[in-house]
C-alpha positions in Angstrom: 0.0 0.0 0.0 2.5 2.5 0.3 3.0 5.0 -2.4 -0.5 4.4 -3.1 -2.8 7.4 -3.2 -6.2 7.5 -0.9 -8.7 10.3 0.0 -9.3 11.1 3.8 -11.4 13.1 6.1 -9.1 14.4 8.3 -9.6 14.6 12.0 -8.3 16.1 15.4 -4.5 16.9 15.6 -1.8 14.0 17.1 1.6 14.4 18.6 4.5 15.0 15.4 2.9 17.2 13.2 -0.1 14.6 12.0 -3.8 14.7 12.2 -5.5 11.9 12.8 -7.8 10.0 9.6 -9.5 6.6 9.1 -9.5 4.1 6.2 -10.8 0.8 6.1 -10.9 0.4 9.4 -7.3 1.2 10.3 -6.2 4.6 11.8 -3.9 7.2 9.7 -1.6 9.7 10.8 -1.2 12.2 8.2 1.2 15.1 7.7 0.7 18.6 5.9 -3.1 18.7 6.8 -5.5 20.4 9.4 -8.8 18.7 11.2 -12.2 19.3 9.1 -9.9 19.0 6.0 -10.7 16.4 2.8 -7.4 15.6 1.2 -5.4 13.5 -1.2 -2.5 11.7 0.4 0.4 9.6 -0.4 0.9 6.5 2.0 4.4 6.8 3.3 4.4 3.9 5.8 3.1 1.3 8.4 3.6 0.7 11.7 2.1 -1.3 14.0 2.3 -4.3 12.7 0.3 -2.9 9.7 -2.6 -1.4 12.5 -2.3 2.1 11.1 -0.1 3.9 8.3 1.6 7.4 7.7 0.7 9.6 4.9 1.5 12.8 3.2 -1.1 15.4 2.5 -0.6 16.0 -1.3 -3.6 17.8 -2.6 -5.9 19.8 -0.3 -9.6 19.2 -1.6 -11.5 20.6 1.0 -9.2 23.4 3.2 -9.4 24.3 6.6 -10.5 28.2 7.8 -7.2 28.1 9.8 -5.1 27.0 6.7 -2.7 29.7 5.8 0.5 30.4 3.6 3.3 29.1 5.2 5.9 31.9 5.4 8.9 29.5 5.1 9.3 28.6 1.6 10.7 25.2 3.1 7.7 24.2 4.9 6.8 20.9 4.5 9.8 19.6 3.3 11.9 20.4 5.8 11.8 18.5 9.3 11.8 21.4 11.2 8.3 22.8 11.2 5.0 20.5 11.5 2.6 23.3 11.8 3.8 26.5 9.2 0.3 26.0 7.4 -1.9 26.6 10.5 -2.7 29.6 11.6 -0.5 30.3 14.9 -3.7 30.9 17.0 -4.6 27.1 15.4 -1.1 25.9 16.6 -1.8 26.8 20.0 -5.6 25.3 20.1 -4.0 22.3 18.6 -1.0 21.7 20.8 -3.8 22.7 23.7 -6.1 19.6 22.6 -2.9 17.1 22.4 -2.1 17.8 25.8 -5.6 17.4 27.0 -5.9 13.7 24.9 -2.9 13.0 26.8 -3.5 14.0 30.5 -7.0 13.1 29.8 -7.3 9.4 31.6 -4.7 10.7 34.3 -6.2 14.3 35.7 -9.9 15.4 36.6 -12.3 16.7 34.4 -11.6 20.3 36.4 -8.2 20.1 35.3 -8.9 19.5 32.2 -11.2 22.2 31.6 -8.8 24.7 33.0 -5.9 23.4 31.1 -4.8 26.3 28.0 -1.5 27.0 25.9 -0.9 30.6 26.0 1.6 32.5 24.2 4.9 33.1 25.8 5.5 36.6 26.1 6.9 38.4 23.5 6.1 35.7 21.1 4.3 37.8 18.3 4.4 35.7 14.9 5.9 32.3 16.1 9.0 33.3 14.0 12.4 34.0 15.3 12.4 32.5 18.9 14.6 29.4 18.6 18.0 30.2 20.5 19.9 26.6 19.8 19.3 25.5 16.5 21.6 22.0 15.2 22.3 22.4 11.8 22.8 18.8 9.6 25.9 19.2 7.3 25.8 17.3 4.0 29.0 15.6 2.0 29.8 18.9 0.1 29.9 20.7 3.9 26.8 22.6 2.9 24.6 23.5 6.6 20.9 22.4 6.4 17.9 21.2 8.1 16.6 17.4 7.7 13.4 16.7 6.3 11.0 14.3 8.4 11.6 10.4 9.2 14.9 11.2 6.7 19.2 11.0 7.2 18.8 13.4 3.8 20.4 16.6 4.4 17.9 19.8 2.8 19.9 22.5 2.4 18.6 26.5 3.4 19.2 29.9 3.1 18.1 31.1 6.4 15.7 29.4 9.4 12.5 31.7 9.8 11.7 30.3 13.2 16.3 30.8 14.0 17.1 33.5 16.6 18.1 37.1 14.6 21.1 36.6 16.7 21.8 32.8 15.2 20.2 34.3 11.5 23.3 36.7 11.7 25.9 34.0 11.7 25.3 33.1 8.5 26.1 29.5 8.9 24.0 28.2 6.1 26.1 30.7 3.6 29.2 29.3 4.9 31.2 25.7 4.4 31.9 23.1 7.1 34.5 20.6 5.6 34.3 17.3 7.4 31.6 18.3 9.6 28.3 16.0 10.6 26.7 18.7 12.2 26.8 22.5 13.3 25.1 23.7 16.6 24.2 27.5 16.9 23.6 29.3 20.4 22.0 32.5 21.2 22.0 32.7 24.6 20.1 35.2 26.5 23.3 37.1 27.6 26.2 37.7 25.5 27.2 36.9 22.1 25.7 33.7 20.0 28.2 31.1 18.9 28.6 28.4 16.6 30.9 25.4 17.1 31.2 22.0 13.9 30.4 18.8 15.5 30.5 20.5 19.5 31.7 18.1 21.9 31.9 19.0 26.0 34.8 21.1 25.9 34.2 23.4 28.9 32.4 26.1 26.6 29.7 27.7 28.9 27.2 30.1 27.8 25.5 32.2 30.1 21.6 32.1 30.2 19.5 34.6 32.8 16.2 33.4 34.4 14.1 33.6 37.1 16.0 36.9 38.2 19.2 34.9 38.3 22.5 34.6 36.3 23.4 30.3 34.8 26.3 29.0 33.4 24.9 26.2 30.9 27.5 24.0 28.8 27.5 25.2 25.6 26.0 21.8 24.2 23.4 21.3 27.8 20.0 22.1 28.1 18.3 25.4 27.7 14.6 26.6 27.1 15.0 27.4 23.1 12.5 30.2 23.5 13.6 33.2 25.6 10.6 33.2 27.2 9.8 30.0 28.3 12.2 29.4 31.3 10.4 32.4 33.1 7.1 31.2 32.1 7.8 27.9 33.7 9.1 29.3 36.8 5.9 31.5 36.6 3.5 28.0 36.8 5.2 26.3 39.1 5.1 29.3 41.3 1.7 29.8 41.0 0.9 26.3 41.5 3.1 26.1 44.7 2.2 29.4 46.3 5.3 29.7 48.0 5.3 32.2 51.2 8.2 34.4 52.5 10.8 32.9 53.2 10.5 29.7 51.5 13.2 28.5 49.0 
């Protein structure tokens, strides 16, 4: 079945960029395609043991209100983005109901119905917010992103959703003989930095949140959005209630 082509009514949103459809009985997880759409979709793959396939949108029939123009002319090729032809107020509602299927069997209805994604402040178009982006390098050195389920290496211009501060490194323009990989960081104070194939070589980076100062290894953990690591500390301080005094 796979390459073959199939028509589906496309339902609620699932984790990894796919909406959820039905054929013959067996579930479909398809790519490129918004819930309340009718499309045309290449089968891509099984899993399973052949109890539900993948597919790629490939012709819209009926289109969503929220569908829009992605403003990356790499969407849906590239890996990187699952959701560029949403709206971003559709992003949210749909990352919103994925969390709710999950916690749904585990939390009270209360919960649930209290439960929202809200946009990190300062978040105004859902572009230019990631501060570590890892760039794929390809034989010829050439920096890129990969496309989904693929080792292929697609090569870019520029990232739309990259930090400015990552955007002005111009790593995609340059050439990285030998390299497998180049990791950009904008960190939230001081310069950003670029290192081929970074190992832990004592590079720290210095990263500000909460009203406090963090030395992070240059390849660790970090929030990619600038926002988020306050946000966080935001719930779980509203969540604890913490009086004076208490650490």
């Amino acid at each position: 079945m796979i390459g073959e082509v199939i028509e589906l009514n496309v339902g609620n949103f699932a984790h990894g960029g796919h909406c959820v459809a039905r054929i013959d009985g067996r579930v479909v997880f398809v790519r490129h395609t918004l819930p309340g759409e009718r499309v045309r979709a290449r089968v891509t793959g099984s899993g399973g043991g052949g109890k539900f396939l993948r597919a790629d949108a490939i012709e819209i029939l009926e289109a969503a209100p929220d569908r829009v123009t992605p403003p990356c002319s790499y969407a849906g090729v590239c890996g990187g983005c699952d959701w560029q032809h949403a709206s971003l107020d559709a992003q949210r509602r749909g990352k919103e109901s994925i969390v709710r299927e999950l916690l749904r069997k585990n939390v009270s209805a209360e919960i649930l119905e209290s439960f929202t994604v809200r946009a990190v402040e300062g978040d105004v178009d859902g572009l230019g917010w990631r501060t570590r982006v890892r760039f794929a390098v390809d034989s010829e050195g050439h920096a890129g992103l990969r496309p989904h389920r693929s080792h292929d290496v697609l090569t870019i211009d520029r990232c739309l959703i990259a930090h400015p501060a990552i955007t002005a490194l111009d790593i995609t323009a340059e050439v990285w003989p030998q390299a497998r990989e180049v990791l950009a960081v904008a960190p939230s104070s001081g310069e950003a930095l670029a290192q081929a194939d970074p190992r832990h070589t004592g590079t720290r980076v210095l990263e500000k949140a909460a009203g406090r100062e963090w030395k992070v290894d240059f390849t660790g953990f970090w929030q990619v959005h600038p926002g988020a690591a306050d946000a966080l500390v935001n719930v779980v301080g509203d969540f604890a209630q913490p009086t004076k005094g208490e650490h």
